[in-house]
DSSP file (Angstrom, degrees, kcal/mol; ACC not computed):
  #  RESIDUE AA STRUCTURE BP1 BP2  ACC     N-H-->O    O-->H-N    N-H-->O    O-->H-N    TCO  KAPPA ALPHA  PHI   PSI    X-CA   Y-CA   Z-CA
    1    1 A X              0   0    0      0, 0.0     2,-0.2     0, 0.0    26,-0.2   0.000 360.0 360.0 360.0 137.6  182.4   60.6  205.3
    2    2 A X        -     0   0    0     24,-0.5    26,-2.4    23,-0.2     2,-0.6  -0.505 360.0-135.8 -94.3 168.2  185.0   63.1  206.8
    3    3 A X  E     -ab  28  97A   0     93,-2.2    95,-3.9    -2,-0.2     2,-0.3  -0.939  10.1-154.2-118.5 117.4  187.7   61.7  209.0
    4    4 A X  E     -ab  29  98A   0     24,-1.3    26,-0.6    -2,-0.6     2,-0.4  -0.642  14.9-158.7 -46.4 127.6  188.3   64.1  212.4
    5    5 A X  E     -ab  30  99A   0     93,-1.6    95,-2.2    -2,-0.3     2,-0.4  -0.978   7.0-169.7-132.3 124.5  192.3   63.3  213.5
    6    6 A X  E     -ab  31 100A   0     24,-1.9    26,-1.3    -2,-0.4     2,-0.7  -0.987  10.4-156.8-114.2 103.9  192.8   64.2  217.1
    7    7 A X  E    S-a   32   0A   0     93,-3.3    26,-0.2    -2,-0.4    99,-0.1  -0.654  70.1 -20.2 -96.9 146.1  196.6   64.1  217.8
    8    8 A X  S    S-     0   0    0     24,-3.4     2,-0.5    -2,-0.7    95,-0.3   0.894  83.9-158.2  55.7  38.7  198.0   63.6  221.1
    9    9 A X        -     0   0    0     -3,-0.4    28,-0.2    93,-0.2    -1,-0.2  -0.711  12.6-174.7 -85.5 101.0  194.3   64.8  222.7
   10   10 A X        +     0   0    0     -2,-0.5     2,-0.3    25,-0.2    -1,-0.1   0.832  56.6  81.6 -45.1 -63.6  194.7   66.2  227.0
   11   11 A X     >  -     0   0    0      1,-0.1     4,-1.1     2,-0.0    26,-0.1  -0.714  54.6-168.7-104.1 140.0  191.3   66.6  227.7
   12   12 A X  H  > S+     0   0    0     -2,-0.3     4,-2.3     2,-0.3    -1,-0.1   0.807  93.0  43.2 -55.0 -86.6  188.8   64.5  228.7
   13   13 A X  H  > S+     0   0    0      1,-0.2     4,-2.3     2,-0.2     5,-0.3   0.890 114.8  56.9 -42.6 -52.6  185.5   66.6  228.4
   14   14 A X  H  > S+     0   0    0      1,-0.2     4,-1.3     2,-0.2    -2,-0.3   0.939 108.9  44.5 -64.2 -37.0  187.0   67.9  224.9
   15   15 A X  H  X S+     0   0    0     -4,-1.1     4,-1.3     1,-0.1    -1,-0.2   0.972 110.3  52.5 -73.0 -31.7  187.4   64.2  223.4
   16   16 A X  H  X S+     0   0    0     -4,-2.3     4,-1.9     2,-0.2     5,-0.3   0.985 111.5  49.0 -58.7 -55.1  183.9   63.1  224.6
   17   17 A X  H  X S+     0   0    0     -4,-2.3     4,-3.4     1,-0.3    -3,-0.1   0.938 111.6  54.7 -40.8 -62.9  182.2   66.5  222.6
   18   18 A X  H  X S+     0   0    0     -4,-1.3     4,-1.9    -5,-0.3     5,-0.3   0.884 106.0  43.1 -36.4 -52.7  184.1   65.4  220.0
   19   19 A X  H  X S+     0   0    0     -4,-1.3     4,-2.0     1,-0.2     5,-0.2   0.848 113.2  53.5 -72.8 -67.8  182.8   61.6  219.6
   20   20 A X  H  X S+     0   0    0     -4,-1.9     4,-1.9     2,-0.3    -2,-0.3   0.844 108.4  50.8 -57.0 -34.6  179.4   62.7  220.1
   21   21 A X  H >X S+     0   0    0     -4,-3.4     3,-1.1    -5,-0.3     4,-0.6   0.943 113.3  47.2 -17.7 -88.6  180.2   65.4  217.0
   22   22 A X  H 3<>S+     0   0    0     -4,-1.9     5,-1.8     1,-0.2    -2,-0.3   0.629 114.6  44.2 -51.1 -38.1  181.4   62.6  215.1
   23   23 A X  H ><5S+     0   0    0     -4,-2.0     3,-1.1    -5,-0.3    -1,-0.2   0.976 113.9  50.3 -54.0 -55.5  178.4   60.2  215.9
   24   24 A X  H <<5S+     0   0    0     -4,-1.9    -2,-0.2    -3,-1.1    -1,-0.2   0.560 116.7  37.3 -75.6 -11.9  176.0   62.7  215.4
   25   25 A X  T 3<5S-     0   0    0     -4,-0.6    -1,-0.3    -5,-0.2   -23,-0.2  -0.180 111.1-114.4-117.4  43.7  177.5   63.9  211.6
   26   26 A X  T < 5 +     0   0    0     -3,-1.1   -24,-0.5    -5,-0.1     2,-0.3   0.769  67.8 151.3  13.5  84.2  178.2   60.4  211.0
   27   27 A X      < -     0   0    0     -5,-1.8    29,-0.4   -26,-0.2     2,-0.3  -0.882  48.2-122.5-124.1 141.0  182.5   61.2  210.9
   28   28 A X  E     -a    3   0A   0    -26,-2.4   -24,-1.3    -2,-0.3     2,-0.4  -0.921  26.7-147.9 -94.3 140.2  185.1   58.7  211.9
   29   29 A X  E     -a    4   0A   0     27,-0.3    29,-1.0    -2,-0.3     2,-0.3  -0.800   5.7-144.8-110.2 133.0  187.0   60.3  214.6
   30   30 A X  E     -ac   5  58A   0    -26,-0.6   -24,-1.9    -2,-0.4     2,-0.4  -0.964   2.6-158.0 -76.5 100.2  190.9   59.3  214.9
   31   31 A X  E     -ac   6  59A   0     27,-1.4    29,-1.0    -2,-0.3     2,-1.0  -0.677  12.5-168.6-107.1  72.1  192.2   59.1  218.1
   32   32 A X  E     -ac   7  60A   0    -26,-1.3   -24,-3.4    -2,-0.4    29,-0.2  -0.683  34.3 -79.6 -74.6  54.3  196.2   59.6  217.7
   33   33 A X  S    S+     0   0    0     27,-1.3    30,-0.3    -2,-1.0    -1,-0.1   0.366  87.3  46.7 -92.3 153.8  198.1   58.8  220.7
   34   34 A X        -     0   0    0     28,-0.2     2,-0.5     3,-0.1    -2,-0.1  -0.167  69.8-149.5 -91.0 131.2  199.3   58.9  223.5
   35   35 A X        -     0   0    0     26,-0.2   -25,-0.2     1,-0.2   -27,-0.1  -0.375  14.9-133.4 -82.7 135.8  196.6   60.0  224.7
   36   36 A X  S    S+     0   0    0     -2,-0.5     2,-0.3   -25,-0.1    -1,-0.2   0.598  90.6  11.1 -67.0  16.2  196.7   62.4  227.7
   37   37 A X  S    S-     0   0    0    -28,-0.2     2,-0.2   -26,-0.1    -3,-0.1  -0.982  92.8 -83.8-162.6 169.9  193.9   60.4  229.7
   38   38 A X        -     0   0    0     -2,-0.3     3,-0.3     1,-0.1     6,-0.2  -0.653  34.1-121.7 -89.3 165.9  191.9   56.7  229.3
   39   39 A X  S    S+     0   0    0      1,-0.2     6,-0.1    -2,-0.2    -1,-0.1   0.646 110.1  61.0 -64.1 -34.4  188.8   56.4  226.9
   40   40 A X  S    S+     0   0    0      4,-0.1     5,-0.3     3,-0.1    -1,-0.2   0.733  71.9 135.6 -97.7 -13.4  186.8   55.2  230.1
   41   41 A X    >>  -     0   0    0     -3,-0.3     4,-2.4     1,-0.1     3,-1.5   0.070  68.7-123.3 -58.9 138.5  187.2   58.2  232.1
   42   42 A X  H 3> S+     0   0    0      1,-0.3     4,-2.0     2,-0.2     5,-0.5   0.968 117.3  55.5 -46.1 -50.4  184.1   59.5  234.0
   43   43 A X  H 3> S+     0   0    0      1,-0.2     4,-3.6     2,-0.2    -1,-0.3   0.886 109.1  43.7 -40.3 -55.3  185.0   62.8  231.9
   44   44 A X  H <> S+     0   0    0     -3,-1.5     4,-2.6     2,-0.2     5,-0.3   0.920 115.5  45.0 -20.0 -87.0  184.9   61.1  228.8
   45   45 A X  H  X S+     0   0    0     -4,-2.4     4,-1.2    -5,-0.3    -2,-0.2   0.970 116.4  52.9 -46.5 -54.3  181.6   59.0  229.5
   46   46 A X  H >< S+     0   0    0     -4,-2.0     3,-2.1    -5,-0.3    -2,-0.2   0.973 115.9  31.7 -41.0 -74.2  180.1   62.4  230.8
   47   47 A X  H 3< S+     0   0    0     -4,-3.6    -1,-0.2    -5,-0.5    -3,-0.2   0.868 126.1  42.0 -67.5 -14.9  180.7   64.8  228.0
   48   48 A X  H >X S-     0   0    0     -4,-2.6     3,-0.9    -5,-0.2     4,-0.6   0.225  90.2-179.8-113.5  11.0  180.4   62.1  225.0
   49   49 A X  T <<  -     0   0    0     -3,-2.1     2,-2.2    -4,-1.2     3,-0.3   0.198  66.2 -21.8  22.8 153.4  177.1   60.6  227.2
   50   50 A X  T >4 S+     0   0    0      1,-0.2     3,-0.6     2,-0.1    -1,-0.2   0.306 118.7  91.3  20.1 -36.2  175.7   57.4  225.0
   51   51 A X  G X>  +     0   0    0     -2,-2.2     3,-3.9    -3,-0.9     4,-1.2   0.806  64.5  80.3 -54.0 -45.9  177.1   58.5  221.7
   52   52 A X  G 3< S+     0   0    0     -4,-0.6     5,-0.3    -3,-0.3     3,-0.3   0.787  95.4  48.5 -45.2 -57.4  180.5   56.4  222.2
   53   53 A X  G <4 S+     0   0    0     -3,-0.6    -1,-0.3     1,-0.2    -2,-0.2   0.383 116.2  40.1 -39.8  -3.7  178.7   53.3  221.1
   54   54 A X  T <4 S+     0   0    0     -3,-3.9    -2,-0.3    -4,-0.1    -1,-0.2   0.632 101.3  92.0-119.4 -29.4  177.1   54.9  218.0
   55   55 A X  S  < S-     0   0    0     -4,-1.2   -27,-0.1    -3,-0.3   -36,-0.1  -0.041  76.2-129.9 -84.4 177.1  180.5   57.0  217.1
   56   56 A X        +     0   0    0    -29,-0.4     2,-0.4   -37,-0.1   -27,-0.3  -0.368  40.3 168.0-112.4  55.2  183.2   55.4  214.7
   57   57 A X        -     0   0    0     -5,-0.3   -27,-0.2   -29,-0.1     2,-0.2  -0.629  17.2-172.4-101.6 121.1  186.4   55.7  216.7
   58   58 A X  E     -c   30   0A   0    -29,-1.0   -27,-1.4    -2,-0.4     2,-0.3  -0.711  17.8-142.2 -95.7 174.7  190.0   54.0  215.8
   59   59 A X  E     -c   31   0A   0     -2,-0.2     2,-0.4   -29,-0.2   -27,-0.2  -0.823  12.3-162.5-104.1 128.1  192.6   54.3  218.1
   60   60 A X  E     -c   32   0A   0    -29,-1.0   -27,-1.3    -2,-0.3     3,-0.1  -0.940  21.2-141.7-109.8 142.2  196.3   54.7  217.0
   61   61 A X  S    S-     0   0    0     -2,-0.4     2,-0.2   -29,-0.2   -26,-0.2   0.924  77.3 -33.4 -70.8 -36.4  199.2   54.1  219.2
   62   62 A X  S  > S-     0   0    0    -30,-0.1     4,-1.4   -28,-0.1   -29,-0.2  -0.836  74.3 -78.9-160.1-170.3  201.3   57.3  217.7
   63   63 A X  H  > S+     0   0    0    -30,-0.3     4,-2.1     1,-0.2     5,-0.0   0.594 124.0  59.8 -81.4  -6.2  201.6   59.0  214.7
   64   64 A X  H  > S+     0   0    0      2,-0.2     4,-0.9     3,-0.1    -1,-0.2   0.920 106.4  52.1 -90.8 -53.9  203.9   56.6  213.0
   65   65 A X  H >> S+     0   0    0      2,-0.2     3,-1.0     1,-0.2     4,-1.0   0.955 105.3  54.4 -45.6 -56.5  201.1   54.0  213.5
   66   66 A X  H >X S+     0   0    0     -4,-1.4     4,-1.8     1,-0.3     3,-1.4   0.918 112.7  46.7 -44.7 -67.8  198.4   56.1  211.8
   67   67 A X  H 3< S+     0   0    0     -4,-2.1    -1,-0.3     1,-0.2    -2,-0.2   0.544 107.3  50.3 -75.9   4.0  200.5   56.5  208.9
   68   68 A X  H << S+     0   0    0     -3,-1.0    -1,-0.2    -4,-0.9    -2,-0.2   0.609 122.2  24.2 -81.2 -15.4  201.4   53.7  208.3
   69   69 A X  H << S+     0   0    0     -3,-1.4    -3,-0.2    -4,-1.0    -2,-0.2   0.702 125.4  40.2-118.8 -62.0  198.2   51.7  208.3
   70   70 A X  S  < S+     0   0    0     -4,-1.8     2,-0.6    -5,-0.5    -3,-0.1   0.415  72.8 104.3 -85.4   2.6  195.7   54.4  207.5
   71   71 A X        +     0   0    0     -5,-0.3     2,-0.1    -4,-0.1     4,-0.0  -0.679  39.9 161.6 -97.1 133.2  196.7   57.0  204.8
   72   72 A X        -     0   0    0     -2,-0.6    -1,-0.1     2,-0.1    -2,-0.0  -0.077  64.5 -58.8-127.5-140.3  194.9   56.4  201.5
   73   73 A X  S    S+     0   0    0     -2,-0.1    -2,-0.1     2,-0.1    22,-0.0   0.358  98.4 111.7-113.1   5.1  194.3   58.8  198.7
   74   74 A X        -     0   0    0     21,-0.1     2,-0.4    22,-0.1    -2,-0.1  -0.279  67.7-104.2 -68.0 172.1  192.2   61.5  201.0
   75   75 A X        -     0   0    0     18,-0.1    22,-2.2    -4,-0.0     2,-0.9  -0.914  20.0-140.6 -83.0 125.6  193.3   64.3  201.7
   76   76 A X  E     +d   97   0A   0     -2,-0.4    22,-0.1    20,-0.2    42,-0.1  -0.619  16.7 172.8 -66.9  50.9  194.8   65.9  204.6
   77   77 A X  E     -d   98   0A   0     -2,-0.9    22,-2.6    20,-0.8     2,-0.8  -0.457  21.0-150.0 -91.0 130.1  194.3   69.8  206.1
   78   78 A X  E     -de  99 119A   0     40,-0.6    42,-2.6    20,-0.2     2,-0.8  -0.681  10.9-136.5 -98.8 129.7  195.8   70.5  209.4
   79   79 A X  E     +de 100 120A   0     -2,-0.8    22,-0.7    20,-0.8     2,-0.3  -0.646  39.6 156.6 -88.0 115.5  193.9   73.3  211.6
   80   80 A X    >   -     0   0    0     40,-2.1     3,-0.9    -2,-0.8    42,-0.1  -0.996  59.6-137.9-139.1 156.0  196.1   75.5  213.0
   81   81 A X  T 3  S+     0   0    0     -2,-0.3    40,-0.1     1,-0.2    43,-0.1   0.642 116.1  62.2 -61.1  -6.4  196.6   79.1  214.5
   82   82 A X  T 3  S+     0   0    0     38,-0.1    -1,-0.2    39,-0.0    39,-0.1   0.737  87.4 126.0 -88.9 -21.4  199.9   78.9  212.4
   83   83 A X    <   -     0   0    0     -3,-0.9    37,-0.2    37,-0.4     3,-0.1   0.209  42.9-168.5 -18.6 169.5  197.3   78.6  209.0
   84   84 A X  S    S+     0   0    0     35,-0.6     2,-0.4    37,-0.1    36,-0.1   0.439  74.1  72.6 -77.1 -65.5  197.5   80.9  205.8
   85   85 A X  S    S-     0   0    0     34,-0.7     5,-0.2     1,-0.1     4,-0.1  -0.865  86.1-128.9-118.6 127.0  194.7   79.9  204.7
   86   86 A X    >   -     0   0    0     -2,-0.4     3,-1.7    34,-0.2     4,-0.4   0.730  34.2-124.0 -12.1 145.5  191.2   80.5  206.0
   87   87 A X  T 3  S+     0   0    0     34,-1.2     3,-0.4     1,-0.2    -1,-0.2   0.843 106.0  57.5 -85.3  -5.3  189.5   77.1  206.5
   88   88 A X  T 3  S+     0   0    0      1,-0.2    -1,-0.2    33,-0.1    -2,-0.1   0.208  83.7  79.2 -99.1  26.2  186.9   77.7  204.5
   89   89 A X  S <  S+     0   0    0     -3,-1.7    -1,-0.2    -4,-0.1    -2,-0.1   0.944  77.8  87.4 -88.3 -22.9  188.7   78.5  201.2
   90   90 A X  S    S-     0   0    0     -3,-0.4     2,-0.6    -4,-0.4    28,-0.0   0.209  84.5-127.5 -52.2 150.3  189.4   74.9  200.4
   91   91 A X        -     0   0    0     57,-0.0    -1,-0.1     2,-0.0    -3,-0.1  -0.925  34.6-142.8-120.6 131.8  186.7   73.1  198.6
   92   92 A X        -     0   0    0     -2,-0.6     2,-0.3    51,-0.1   -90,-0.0  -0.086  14.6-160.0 -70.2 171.4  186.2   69.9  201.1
   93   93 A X    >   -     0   0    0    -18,-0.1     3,-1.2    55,-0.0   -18,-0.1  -0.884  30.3 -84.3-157.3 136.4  185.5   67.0  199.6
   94   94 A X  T 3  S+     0   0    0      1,-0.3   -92,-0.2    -2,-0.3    50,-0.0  -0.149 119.6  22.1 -37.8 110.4  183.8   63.4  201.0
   95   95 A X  T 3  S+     0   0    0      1,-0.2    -1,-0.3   -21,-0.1   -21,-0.1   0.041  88.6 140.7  95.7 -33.5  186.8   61.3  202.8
   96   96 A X    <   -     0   0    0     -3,-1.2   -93,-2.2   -94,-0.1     2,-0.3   0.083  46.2-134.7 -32.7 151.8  188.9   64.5  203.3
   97   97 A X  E     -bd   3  76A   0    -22,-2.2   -20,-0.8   -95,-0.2     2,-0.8  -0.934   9.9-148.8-140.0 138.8  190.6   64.3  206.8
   98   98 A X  E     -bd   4  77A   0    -95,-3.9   -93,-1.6    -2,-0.3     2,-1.1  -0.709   9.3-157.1-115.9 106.7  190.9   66.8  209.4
   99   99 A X  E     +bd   5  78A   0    -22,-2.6   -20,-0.8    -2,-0.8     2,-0.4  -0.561  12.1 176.4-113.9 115.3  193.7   67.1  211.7
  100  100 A X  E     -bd   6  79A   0    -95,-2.2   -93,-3.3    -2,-1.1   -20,-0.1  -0.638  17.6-142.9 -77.4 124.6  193.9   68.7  215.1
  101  101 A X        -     0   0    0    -22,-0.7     6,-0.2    -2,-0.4   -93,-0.1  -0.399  43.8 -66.8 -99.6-167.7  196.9   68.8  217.6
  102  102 A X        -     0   0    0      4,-1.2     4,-0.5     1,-0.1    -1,-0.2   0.046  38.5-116.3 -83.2-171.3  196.6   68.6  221.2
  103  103 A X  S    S+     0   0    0    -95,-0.3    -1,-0.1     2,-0.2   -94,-0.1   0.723 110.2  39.8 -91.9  -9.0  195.0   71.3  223.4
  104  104 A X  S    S+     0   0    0      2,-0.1    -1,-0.1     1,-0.0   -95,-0.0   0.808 134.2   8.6-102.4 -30.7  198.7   72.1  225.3
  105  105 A X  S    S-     0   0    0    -97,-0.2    -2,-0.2     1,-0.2     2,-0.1   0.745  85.2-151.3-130.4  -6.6  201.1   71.9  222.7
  106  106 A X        -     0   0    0     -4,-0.5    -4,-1.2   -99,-0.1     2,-0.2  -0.454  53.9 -17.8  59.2-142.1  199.6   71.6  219.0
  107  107 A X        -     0   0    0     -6,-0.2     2,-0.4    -2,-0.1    -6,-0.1  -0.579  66.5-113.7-101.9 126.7  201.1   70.1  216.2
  108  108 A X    >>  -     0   0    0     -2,-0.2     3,-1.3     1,-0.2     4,-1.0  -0.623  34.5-121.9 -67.7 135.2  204.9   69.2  216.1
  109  109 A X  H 3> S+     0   0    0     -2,-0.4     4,-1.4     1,-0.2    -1,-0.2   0.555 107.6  60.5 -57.7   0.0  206.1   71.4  213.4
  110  110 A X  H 3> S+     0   0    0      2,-0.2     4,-8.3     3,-0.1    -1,-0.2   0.904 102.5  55.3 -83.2 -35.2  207.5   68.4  211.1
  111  111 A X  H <4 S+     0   0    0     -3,-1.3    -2,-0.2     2,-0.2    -1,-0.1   0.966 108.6  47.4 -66.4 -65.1  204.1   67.2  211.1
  112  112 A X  H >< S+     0   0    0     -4,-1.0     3,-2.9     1,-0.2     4,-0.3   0.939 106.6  56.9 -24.9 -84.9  202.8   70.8  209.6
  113  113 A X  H >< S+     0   0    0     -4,-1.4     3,-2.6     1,-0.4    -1,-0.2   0.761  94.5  63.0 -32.1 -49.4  205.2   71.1  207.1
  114  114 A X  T 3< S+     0   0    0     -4,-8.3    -1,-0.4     1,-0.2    -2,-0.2   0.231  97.1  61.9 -92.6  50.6  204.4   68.1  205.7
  115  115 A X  T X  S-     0   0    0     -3,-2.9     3,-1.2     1,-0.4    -2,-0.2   0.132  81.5-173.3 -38.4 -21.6  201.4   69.6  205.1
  116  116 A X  G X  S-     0   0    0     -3,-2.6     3,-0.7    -4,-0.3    -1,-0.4  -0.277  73.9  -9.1  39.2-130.2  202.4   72.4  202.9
  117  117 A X  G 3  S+     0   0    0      1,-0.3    -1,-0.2    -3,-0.1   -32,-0.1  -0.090 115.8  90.3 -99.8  44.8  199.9   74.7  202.0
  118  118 A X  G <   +     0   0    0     -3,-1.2   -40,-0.6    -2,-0.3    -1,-0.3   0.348  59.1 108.1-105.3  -2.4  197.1   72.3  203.7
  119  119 A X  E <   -e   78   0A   0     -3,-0.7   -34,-0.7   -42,-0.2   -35,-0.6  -0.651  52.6-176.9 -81.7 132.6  197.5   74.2  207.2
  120  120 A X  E     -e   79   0A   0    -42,-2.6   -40,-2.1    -2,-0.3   -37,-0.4  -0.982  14.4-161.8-134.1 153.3  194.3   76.3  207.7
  121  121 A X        -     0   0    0     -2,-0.3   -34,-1.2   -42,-0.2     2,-0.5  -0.775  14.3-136.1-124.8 175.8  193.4   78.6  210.4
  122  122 A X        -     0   0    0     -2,-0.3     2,-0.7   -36,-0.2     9,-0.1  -0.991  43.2-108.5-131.4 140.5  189.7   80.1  211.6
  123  123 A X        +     0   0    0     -2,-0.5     2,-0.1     1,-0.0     3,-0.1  -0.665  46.2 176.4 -80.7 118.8  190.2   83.5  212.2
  124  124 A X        -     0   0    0     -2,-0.7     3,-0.0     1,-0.2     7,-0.0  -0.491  44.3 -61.2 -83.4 167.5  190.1   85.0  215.7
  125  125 A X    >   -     0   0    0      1,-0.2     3,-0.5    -2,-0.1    -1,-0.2  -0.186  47.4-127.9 -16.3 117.1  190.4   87.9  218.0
  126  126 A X  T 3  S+     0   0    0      1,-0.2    -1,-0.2    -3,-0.1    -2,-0.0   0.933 116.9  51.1 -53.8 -31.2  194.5   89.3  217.4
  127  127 A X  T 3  S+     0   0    0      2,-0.0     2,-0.5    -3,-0.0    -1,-0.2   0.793  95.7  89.2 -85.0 -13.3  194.2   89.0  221.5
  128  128 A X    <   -     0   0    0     -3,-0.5     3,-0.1     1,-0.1    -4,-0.1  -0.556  61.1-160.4 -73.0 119.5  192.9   85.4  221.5
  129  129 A X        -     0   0    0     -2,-0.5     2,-0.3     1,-0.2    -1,-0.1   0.765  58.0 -25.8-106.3   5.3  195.1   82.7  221.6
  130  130 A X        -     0   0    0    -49,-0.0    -1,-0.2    -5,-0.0    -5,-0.0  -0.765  54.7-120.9-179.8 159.1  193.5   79.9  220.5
  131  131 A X        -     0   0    0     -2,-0.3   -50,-0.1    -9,-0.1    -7,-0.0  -0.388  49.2 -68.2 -58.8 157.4  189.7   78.1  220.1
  132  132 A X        -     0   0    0      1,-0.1     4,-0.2  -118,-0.0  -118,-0.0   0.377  25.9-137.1  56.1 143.7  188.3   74.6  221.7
  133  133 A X  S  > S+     0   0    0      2,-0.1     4,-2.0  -122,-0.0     5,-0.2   0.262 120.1  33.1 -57.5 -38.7  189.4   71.7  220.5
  134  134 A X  H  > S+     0   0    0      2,-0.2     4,-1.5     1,-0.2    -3,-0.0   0.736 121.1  53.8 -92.3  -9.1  186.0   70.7  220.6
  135  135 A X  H  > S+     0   0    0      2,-0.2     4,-1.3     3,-0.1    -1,-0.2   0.958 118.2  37.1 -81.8 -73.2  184.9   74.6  219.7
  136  136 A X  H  > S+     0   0    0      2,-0.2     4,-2.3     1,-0.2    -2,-0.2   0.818 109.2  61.4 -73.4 -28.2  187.2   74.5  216.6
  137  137 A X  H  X S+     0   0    0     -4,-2.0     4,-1.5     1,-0.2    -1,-0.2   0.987 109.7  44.6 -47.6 -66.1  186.6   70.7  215.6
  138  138 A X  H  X S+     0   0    0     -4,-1.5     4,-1.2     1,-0.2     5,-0.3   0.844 105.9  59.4 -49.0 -30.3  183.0   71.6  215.1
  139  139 A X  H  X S+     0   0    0     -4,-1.3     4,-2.1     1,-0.2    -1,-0.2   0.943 116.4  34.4 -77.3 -55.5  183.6   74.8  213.2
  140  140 A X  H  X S+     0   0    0     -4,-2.3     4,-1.9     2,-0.2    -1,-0.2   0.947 109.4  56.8 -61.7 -61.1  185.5   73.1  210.7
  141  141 A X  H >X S+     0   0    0     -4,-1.5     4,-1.4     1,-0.2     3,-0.6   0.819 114.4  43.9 -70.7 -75.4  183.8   69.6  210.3
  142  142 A X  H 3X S+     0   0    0     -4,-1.2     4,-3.3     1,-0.3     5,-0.4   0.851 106.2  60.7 -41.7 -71.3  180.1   71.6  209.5
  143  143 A X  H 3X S+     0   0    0     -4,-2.1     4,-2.1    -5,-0.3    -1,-0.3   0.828 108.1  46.9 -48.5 -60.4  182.1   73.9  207.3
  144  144 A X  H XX S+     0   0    0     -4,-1.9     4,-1.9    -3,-0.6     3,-0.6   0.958 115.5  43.0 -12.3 -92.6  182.8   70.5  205.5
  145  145 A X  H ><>S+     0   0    0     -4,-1.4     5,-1.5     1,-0.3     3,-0.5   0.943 109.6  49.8 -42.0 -52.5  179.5   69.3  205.5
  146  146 A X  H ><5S+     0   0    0     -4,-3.3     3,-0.9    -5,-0.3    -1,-0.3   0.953 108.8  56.5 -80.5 -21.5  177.6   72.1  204.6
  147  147 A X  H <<5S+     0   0    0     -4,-2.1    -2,-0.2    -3,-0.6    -1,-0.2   0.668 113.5  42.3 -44.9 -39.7  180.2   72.6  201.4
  148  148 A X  T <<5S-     0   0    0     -4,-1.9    -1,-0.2    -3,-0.5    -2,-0.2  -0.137 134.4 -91.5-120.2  43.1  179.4   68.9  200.2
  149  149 A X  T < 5 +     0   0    0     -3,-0.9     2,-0.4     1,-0.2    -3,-0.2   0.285  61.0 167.6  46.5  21.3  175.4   69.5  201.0
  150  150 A X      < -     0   0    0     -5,-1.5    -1,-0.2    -6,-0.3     2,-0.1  -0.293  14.2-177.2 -49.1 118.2  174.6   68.6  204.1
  151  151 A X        -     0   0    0     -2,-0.4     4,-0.1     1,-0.2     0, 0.0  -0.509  35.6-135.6 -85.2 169.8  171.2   69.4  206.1
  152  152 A X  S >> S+     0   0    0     -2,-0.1     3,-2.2     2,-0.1     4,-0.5   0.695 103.8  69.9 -73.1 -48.7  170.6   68.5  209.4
  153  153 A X  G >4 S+     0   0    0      1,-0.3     3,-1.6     2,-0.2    -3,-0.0   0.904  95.5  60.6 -39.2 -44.1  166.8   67.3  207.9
  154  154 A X  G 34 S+     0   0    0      1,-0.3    -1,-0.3     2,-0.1    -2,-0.1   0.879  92.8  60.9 -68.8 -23.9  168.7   64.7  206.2
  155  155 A X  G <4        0   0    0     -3,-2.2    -1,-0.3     1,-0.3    -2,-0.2   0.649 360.0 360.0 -48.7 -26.8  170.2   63.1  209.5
  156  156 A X    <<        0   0    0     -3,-1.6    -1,-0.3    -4,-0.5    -2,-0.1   0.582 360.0 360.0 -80.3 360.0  166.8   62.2  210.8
């Protein structure tokens, strides 16, 4: 299983897409607080429709909870526009964790750093400034998957 990390996530519609990702590619989804909205909001229910009951989502209060309780021996990559390197040079691994900042402000830069060279970017338009969250969460999380042999056939 891959782990999704949503820090500090503002929109509504983008965290529901998101659980229903994670349900549907059987991910646990990290929810990394404070979070810019409640879990129950009609936004929420809407875009993540049924799925919330099937998805695997803890909550954390902040980031200092998360690492405290939850950090094992996976690994970490944070997706950023700031990357070096592409996200699909890695080779992914089963339990690898994938970590997103919020949609207004991204990542605090201490948090990056201590990443090192685990920051990865998907390459855009020079005139774009940034993907999704729920756009770039998928992009990655399948790159994942299809790297450690996922079908879709097998999901059924």
């Amino acid at each position: 299983m891959f782990h999704v990390l949503l820090y500090q996530p503002e929109i509504p519609p983008n965290t529901g897409t998101i659980i229903r990702l994670c349900a549907a590619s059987n991910t646990r989804l990290h929810l990394i607080g404070p979070l810019g909205f409640r879990l129950d909001a009609a936004a929420v229910r809407r875009a993540g429709m049924d799925y919330r009951e099937l998805a695997d989502v803890q909550r954390w209060a902040d980031w200092s909870a998360y690492t405290d309780e939850s950090l094992d021996n996976s690994r970490t990559f944070v997706i950023s526009t700031h990357g070096k390197q592409l996200y699909t040079q890695p080779d992914f691994r089963l339990g690898d964790r994938f970590l997103f900042g919020s949609e207004g402000a991204g990542l605090p830069k201490a948090i990056m750093k201590s990443h090192g060279d685990r920051v990865l970017r998907i390459p855009m338009a020079p005139s774009a400034r940034s993907l999704n969250l729920a756009v770039s969460v998928s992009i990655v999380l399948y790159e994942g998957l299809r790297q450690v042999g996922f079908a879709p056939e097998d999901m059924h």
